[in-house]
C-alpha positions, 0 to 999 in steps of 0.5 A: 617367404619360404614356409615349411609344409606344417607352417603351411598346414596352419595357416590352412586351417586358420583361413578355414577357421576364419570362414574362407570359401573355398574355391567352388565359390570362387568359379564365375556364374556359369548360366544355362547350356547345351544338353548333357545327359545325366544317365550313368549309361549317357555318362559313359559314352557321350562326348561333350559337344561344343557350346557354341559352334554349332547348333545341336540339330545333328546328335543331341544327348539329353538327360532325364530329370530324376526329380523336379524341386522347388527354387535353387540357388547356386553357390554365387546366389543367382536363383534358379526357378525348378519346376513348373514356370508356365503353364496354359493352353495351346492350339495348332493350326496350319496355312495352306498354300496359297491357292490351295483352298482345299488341301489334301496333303502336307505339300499343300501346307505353307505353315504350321502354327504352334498358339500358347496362352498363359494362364494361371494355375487352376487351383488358383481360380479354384481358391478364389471361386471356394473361398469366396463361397465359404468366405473363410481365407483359413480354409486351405486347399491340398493340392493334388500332385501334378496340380501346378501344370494344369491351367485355369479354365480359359475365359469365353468371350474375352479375347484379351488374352496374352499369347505367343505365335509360334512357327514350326520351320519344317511343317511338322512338329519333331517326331518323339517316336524316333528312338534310334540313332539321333533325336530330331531337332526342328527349329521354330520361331515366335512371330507374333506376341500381344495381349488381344487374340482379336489381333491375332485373327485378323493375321491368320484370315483369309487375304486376297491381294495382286501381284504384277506376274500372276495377278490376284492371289488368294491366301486361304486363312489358317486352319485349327487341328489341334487344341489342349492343355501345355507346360513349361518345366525347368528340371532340378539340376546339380548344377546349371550345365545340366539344366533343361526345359521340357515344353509337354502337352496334352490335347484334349481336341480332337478326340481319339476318334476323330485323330486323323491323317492331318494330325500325322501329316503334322506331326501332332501326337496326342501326347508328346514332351519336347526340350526347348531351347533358346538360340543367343539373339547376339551369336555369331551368325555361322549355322543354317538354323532361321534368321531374322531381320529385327535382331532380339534385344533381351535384357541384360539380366538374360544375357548374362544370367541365362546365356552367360555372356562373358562368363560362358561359352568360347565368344564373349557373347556367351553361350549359342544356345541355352534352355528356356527357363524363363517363360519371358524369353519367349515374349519376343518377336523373332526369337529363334527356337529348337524343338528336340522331340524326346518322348510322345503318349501320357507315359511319356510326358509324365516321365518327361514332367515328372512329379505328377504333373503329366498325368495331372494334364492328362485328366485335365485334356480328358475333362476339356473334351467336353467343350465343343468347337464352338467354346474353343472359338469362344476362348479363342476370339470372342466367338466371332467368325467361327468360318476358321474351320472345324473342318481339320479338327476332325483330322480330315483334309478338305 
């Protein structure tokens, strides 16, 4: 049926009249991306990579949060959690070579380890402990800025903890001083999750075995360098193309005088604030990142939310990589990950947290360094077989 331009014009403003959505509505649940810059002066000049050919190891644009926020919601209503997800404690260790009991440099590091334990905030156990002191629920606390990046006090003597183990694939961590041309990007892997750090221990000790060739070997046990505080923060974003995670940290061991050259073999900053992204465990095989043989098996609910399968990308699998906005991702071993340094020092990290939570970490680290090595073993495991070595916590090779 042929209709006038003015019979067209009505019937367009009864449908909105009646509440018809507009076409913004009508777009399919785009999930999480690759990183896009959002600075007007990024704007300009980049050019939008591909989602899913390859990884972003070569040239990474990334944007800087301008706020962090609370829940958002997107216009098909799938919640969005901005803001601090995780947050706890975190510890390097590195593995020397085998044979290489007392190492002198990185050619004698076979791993470097990245440990994060979840805990709850720190004003939750501070609520707890006051209001079971004054016994009146009505007296509420006001939180301090920042206050939802800073963990609680880990326990001592209790190693059943939640942890995950993370390998760093190049034996440093991503350098964030590296400002001119291309951000560095590190690929990672989680190898061990579980609930009793004793467990975990038992994997990182010592090993004697034999072998046909060259009879018994000896593989030294790792060896701890580093101990503080971390979060995970999703940043607010208009819309979820432009959504990232920072993964920041702040140590509070070993103090500054004692920061040495196994910390700057290792890459490890005082300081330092990474963009953490997830690989999609169901993308086609076609870079040269790390590979497992166990393929991950996320549930659906990431796959089509977070990845965007069928929705997203140029394979039905959705997109290659994604931010890591569910802590939850990570709770699975072999899951693939990339480290893009973007910015080191407690300047940095603020800048990369925003909303206080970087200099919140900072005082936090600062208050920690009262803890000797052997209450850091103690949170650990239990203070068990303290022989894992203070030696590298002083930041000199053996």
């Amino acid at each position: 049926m042929v209709t006038t331009r003015k019979q067209q014009a009505l019937q367009a403003e009864n449908e909105e009249a009646a509440g018809a959505p507009d076409n913004l509505t009508k777009r399919p649940a785009p999930a999480h991306s690759s990183l896009k810059p959002t600075s007007d002066r990024e704007k300009s000049t980049h050019v939008q990579e591909p989602e899913e050919s390859e990884p972003p190891t070569k040239k990474v644009k990334l944007e800087t949060p301008a706020e962090e926020g609370v829940r958002k919601e997107d216009e098909d209503g799938i919640v969005r959690e901005a803001g601090t997800t995780e947050r706890g404690h975190i510890y390097f260790f590195f593995r020397p070579r085998v044979e290489r009991a007392e190492p002198s440099s990185l050619d004698d590091v076979k791993n470097l380890h990245m440990l994060l334990v979840p805990r709850p905030p720190r004003f939750s156990a501070a609520d707890e402990t006051r209001m079971s002191a004054a016994g009146d629920s009505q007296d509420m606390q006001v939180l301090q800025q920042g206050e939802d990046a800073v963990p609680a006090p880990a326990p001592l003597d209790s190693p059943e903890q939640h942890y995950r183990l993370i390998t760093i694939g190049k034996k440093t961590l991503p350098d964030p001083d590296v400002h001119r041309g291309r951000k560095e990007s590190f690929w990672a892997t989680v190898v061990a999750v579980g609930d009793d750090l004793n467990s975990l221990e038992k994997g990182m000790a010592e090993k004697t075995y034999e072998t046909k060739t060259r009879g018994t070997r000896h593989d030294p046990p790792a060896r701890l360098v580093a101990r503080g505080c971390y979060a995970l923060v999703n940043n607010e974003a208009d819309k979820p193309s432009q959504e990232t995670t920072y993964l920041g940290y702040s140590l509070s061991h070993p103090a500054p005088s004692e920061f040495g050259p196994v910390q700057t073999a290792l890459g490890i900053h005082r300081a330092a604030a990474f963009v953490l992204q997830v690989k999609n465990p169901q993308a086609p095989a076609n870079d040269s990142g790390a590979s497992t043989t166990k393929p991950v098996v996320y549930p659906d609910e990431i796959m089509d939310v977070v990845f965007g399968k069928e929705t997203r990308g140029r394979e039905s699998t959705g997109l290659h990589f994604a931010p890591c906005s569910r802590p939850q991702m990570l709770d699975y071993n072999g899951v693939e990950l990339l480290l893009v340094a973007i910015r080191g020092d407690e300047s940095g990290l603020e800048e990369s947290l925003g909303e206080g939570r970087g200099e919140a970490m900072t005082e936090a680290a600062e208050a920690d360094k009262a803890l000797g090595v052997g209450e850091i073993f103690r949170e650990l495991w239990g203070g068990q077989d303290a022989d894992m070595l203070p030696e590298a916590l002083n930041g000199e090779w053996i």
